[in-house]
N, C-alpha and C positions, 0 to 999 in steps of 0.2 A: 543290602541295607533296607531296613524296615522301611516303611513309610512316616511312622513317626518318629522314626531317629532322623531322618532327613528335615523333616519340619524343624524341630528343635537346633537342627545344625545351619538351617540356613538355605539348604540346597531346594531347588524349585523341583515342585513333584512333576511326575512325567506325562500328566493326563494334561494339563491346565493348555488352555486353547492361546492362541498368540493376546487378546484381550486380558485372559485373567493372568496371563505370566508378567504382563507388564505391569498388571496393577499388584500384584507380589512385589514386583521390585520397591515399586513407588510406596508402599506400604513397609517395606524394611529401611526405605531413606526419608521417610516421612514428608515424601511430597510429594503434592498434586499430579493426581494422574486425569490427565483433560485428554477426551477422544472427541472434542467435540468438532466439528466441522466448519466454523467459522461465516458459514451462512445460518442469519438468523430462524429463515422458513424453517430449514429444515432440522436445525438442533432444538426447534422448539419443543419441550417436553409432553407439553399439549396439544400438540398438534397432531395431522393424521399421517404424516410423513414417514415410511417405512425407517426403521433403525436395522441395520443385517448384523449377520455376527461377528462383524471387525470392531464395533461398538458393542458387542453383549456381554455381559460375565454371569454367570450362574449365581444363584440367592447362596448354594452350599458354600461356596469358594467363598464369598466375602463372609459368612459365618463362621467357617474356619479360622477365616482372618484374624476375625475379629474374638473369635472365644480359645484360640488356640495357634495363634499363628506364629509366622516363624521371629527370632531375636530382629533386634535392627542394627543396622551396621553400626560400625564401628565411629560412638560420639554423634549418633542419632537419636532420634524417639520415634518409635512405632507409631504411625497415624493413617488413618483410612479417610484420605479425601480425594473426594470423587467427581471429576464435572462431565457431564453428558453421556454419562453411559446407561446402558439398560441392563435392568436384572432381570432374567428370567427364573420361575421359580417362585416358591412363598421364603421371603426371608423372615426364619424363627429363630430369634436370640430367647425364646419363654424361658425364665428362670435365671438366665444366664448371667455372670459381673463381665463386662465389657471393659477393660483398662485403657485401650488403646482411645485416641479421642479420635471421634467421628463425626465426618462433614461430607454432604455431596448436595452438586449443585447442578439444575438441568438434568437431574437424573428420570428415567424412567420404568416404573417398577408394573410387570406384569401382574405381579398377585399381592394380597395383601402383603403388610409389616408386622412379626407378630414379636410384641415385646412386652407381654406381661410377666412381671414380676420378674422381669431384669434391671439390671443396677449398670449405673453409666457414669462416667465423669461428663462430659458433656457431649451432647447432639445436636447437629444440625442438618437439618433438612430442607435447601432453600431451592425456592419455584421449581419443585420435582413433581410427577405424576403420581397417585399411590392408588390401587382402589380402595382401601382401607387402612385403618392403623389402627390397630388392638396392643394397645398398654395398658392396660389396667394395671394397677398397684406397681407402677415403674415405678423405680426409684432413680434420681438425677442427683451426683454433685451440685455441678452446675445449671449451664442451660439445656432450655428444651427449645430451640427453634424451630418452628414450620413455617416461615413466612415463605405467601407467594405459593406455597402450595395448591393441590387441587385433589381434594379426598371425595373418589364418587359415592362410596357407598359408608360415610360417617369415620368420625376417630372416637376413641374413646379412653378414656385417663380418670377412667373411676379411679377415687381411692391411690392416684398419684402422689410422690412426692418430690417435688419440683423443687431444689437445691435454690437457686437464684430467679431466675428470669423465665415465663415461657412467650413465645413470642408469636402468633399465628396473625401478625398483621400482612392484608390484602389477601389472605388466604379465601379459598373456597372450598366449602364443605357441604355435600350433601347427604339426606339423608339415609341412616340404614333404615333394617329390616321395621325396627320399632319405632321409626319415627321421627330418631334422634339424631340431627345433624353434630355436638359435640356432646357427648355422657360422660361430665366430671364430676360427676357428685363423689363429693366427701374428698377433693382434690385438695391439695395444700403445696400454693409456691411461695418460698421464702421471701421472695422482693416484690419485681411487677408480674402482672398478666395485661399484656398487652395483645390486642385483637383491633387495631385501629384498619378502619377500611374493609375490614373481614366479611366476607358472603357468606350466611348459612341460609342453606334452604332446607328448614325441620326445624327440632327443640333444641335450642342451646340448655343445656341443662346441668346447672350450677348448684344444686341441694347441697348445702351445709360444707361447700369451698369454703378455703381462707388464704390470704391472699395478703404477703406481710406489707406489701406497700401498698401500691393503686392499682385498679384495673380501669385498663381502658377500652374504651370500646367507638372511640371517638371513629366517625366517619362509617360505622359499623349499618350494612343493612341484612336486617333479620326478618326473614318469611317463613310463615309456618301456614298455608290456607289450608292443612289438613289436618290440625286441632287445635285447641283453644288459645294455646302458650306457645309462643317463638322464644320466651324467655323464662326459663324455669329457675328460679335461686331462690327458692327461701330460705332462711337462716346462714346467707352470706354472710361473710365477716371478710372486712376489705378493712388494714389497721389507718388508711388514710382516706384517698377521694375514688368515687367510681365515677366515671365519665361518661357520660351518655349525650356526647357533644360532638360538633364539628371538625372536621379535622382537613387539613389542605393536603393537596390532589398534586402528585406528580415530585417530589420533594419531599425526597425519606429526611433531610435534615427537621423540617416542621414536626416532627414528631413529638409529641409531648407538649408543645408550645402552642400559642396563639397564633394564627395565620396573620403575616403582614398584609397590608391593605393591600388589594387587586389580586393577592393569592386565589385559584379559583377553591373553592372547599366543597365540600359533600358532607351532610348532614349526617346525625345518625338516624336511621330508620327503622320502625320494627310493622309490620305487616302480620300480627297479632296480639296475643294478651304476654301481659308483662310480670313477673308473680318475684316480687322480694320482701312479701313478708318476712316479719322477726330479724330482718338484718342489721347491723350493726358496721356504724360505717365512722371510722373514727376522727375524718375532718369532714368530709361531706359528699351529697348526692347531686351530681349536676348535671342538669337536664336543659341545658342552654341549646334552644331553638332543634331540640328532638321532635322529632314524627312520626307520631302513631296514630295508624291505622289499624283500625276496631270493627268490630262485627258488633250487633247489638248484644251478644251473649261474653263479648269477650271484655276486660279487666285490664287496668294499668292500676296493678295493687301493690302499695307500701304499707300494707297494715302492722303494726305494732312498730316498721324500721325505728332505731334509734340514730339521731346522727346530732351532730351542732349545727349544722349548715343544712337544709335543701334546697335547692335553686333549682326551682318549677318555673322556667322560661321556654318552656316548648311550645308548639302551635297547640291549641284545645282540642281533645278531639271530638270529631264529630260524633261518630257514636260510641256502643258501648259507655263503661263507666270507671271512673277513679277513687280507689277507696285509699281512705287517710285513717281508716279510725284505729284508734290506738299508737299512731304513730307520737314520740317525742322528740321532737327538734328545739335546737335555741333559737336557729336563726330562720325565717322563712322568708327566702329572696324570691318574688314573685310578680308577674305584668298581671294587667288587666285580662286582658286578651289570650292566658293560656289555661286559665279555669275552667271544664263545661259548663253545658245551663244547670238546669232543676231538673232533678231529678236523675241525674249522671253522677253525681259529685255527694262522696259519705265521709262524713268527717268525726263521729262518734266516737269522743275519750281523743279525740287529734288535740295534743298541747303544743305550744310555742311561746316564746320568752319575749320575740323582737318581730318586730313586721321590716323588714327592706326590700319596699315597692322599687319595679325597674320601670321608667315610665309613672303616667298620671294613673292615677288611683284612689279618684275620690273616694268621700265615704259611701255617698248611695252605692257606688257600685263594690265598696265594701260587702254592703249588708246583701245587697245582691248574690253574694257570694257565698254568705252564713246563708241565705234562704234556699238558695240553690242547694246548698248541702242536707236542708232538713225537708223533708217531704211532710214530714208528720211536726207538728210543734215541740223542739226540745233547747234547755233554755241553754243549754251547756255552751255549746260554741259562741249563743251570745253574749254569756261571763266570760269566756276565755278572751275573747277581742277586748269586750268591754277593758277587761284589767289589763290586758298588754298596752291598749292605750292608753291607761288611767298612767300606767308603770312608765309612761314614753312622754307624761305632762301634754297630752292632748283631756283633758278633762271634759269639755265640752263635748270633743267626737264620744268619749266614754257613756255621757249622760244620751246621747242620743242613739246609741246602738243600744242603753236596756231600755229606753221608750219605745223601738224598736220589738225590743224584746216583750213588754206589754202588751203592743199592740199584736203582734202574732201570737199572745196567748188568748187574747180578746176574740180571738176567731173559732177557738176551741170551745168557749163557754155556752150555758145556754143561755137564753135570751132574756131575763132577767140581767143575769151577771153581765150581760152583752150592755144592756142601756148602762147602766151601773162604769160599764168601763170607759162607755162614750162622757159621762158623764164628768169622772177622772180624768180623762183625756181632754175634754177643751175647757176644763176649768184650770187644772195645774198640771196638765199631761203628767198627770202621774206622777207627782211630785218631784219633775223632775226637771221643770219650769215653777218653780216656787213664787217668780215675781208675775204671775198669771193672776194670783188670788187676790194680790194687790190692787191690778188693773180690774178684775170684776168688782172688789168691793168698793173700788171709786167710782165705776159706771153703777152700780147700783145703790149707791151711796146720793150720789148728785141724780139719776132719775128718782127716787122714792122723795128726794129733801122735793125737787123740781113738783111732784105730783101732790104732797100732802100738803104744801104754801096754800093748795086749792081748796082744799078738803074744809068740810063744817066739822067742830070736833070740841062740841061740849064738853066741859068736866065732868068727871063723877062724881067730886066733889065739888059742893060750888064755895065751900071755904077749905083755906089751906091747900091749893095745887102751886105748882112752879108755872112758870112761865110759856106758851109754846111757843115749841123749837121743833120746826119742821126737818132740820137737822138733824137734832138729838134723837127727834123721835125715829124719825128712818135708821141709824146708827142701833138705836135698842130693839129692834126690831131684828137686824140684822146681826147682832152679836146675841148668838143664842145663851151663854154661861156670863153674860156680863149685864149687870141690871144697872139702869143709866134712873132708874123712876121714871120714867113717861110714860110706858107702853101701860099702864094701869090707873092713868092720872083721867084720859080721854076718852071719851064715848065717838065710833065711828060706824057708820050707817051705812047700806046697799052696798054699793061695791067699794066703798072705801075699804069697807070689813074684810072683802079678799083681796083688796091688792095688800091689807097687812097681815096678810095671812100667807100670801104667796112670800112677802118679804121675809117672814120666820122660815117657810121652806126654803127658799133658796139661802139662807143662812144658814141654817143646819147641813144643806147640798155641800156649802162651802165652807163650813169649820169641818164636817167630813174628811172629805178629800181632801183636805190641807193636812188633818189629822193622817190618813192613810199616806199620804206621800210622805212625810214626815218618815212615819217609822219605818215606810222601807227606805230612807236615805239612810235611816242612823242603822239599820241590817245592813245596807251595803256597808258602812262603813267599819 
């Protein structure tokens, strides 16, 4: 009998060690083959506790298995599930379609997993050992599980295509040769990517993934101290929410959900720069009480992201900086307290529809916010506030974040246009206090009537003048295009002559600026 007429008949080959003969069997009755030991120390997959050969099976035999193995008995289904055994060997499925479904758990594998550009209905690989896993361009039915795994030297799922679900929550992955703790670019799974609790130490690096429902990454701590980015995604496409939030500790059921009160939770954390430009996130970005940790050259960038929702509740970070510019959202749910200062924070072309403050958020520390983002004077973020509040019937905070906006261009000008704006500014702040002009022309209205009652003020004519009106007269003085006939009736001497000379100045000061505030109301308008 051939060797491959025995396979295809069923009969166990003659080489296979008492380990791989049992796992043969359990793989033609499609059940669990467990060699595990029953003490926790020592079944631990990661631990350093010797495995001998009554636990071993060779990486060939379960590839055989699995690309060519034998029928299953009679009203079975072929399945390869595995708890606590060790493979010696590199297991290479490369190219390979895999039909039979595959699950091992506790298992521990001497050499890398190599599976690119093999096709699987579903895998699972929970709290096993691997030094690596190279899938590239795997193709998945269904799932791709790694939870609880421990990859020393990186996995990677470039150009994967992940049928349902991939799952690498509580996992630990370290970096390989390049740096790269996961290399998924250009990865696509059809429902979630779940990585809740997940350790990488290197680049998680997500380049132009899509991800048909959410990815989370809730409770996830990410370190990269040997370059810029712990998080590489630009041109993510996630079709729902990416989570960059909390997540509770000890209780696989909290998954996905909000921690009940007293739950203890672990934060998400990244321990470098963060890069999801251009992505596109089709309910929203949340970053509820995230922590990042920055170098002054490293980034927590969303530039150009699209989403409706960002929810910016993380702690601020201290260094480093936060770039927004370009970003479009409808909704910005955001604290006080999770903004950097000045000169951290870049908001250039960043639009938003709705402000929903979490917490107090007056306006000064509003504007504190626009100023912090502009180093240099640009008026843009202060239109964009201005009209979300105009759009939200706060009209009054509106008028005060572009006086605001004035006053910070007032600092740019030279000093000419400098007096000039001081000038704007505490007569009718910039037209944007209209009933300012009011109150100056009644205090100088009632001082000039109070001062000229004193005045000696001959006629110029001594037939046919009106009557004087120390009133009147201060009023014509002070209405530069409105001629009342007094100011040309009276003869005034020493200094009567320049307090009415001062009153025409300061009249023209203030039909000015009344005229300047003016038209830029009806330009905003």
């Amino acid at each position: 009998m051939t060797e491959g007429t025995g396979i295809h008949a069923g009969d166990l080959p003659d080489d296979l060690t008492a380990a791989e003969a049992g796992m043969w069997q359990a793989f033609r009755n499609g059940s669990v083959y467990d060699l595990s030991s029953g003490d926790v120390v020592v079944d631990d997959p990661h631990g350093g506790h010797p495995w001998g050969p009554e636990r071993s099976v060779r990486a060939r035999i379960v590839c055989w298995l699995l690309l060519d193995g034998p029928p299953a008995l009679a009203g079975r289904v072929p399945s390869l599930k595995l708890v606590g055994l060790r493979v010696t060997g590199t297991l290479d499925l490369a190219g390979g379609t895999v039909t039979p479904y595959v699950e091992m758990r506790g298992c521990r594998f001497d050499d890398q997993i190599l599976l690119p550009e093999a096709r699987f209905t579903t895998v699972r690989l929970v709290d096993c050992a691997v030094p690596r896993l190279e899938a590239a361009r795997v193709h998945t039915e269904g799932d791709l599980h790694l939870p609880r795994c421990r990859f020393q030297n990186g996995v990677r799922l470039t150009d994967a295509q992940i049928g349902t679900d991939l799952l690498l929550n509580q996992a630990i992955v370290y970096r390989d040769r390049s740096g790269r703790s996961i290399a998924a670019d250009g990865m696509t799974v059809g429902q979630d990517l779940q990585a809740e609790l997940l350790e990488s130490h290197g680049e998680l690096s997500l380049r132009s993934a899509k991800v048909g429902v959410s990815l989370s990454l809730r409770g996830a701590k990410l370190a990269n101290p040997y370059a810029r980015l712990a998080l590489n995604a630009p041109q993510l496409t996630v079709e729902r929410t990416l989570y960059l939030t909390p997540a509770g500790v000890g209780n696989p059921l909290l998954s996905g959900t909000t921690p009940a009160r007293g739950t203890r939770i672990q934060r998400f954390e990244c321990q470098g720069g963060v890069r999801l430009d251009d992505g596109r996130f089709g309910d929203a970005v949340d970053l509820e009480r995230a922590r990042f940790d920055l170098t002054d050259d490293q980034v927590l960038s969303l530039r150009r992201v699209q989403t409706p929702e960002l929810r910016f509740l993380g702690d601020a970070p201290q260094r480093g900086q936060v770039l927004l510019s370009g970003a479009r959202v409808v909704n910005l749910v955001d604290r006080a307290g999770s903004w950097p200062g000045p000169g951290s924070l870049h908001m250039g072309g960043f639009t938003y529809e709705n402000l929903v403050p979490r917490g107090p958020f007056p306006l000064s520390r509003r504007l504190d916010w626009v100023a912090a983002a502009t180093a240099e004077y640009n008026p843009e973020p202060y239109e964009r506030l201005a009209a979300v509040l105009r759009a939200a019937g706060e009209d009054e905070d509106a008028r005060e974040v572009l006086l605001a906006k004035q006053r910070r261009r007032r600092e740019t000008l030279p000093l000419a246009a400098k007096f000039w704006g001081y000038a704007q500014d505490l007569t009718v702040a910039y037209g944007y206090r209209p009933g300012r002009a009011a109150v100056w022309m009644a205090v100088l209205w009632a001082a000039g009537t109070l001062a000229f009652s004193h005045a000696d003020h001959p006629p110029m004519n001594s037939s046919g003048h009106p009557s004087w009106s120390p009133a009147l007269f201060t009023l014509d003085l002070l209405l530069p295009v409105i001629d009342l006939g007094q100011v040309g009736q009276w003869q005034l001497r020493g200094g009567w002559q320049w307090l009415a000379a001062a009153m025409i100045m300061l009249g023209w000061i203030l039909a000015t600026t009344v005229a300047a505030g003016a038209s830029r109301l009806l330009r905003r308008g």
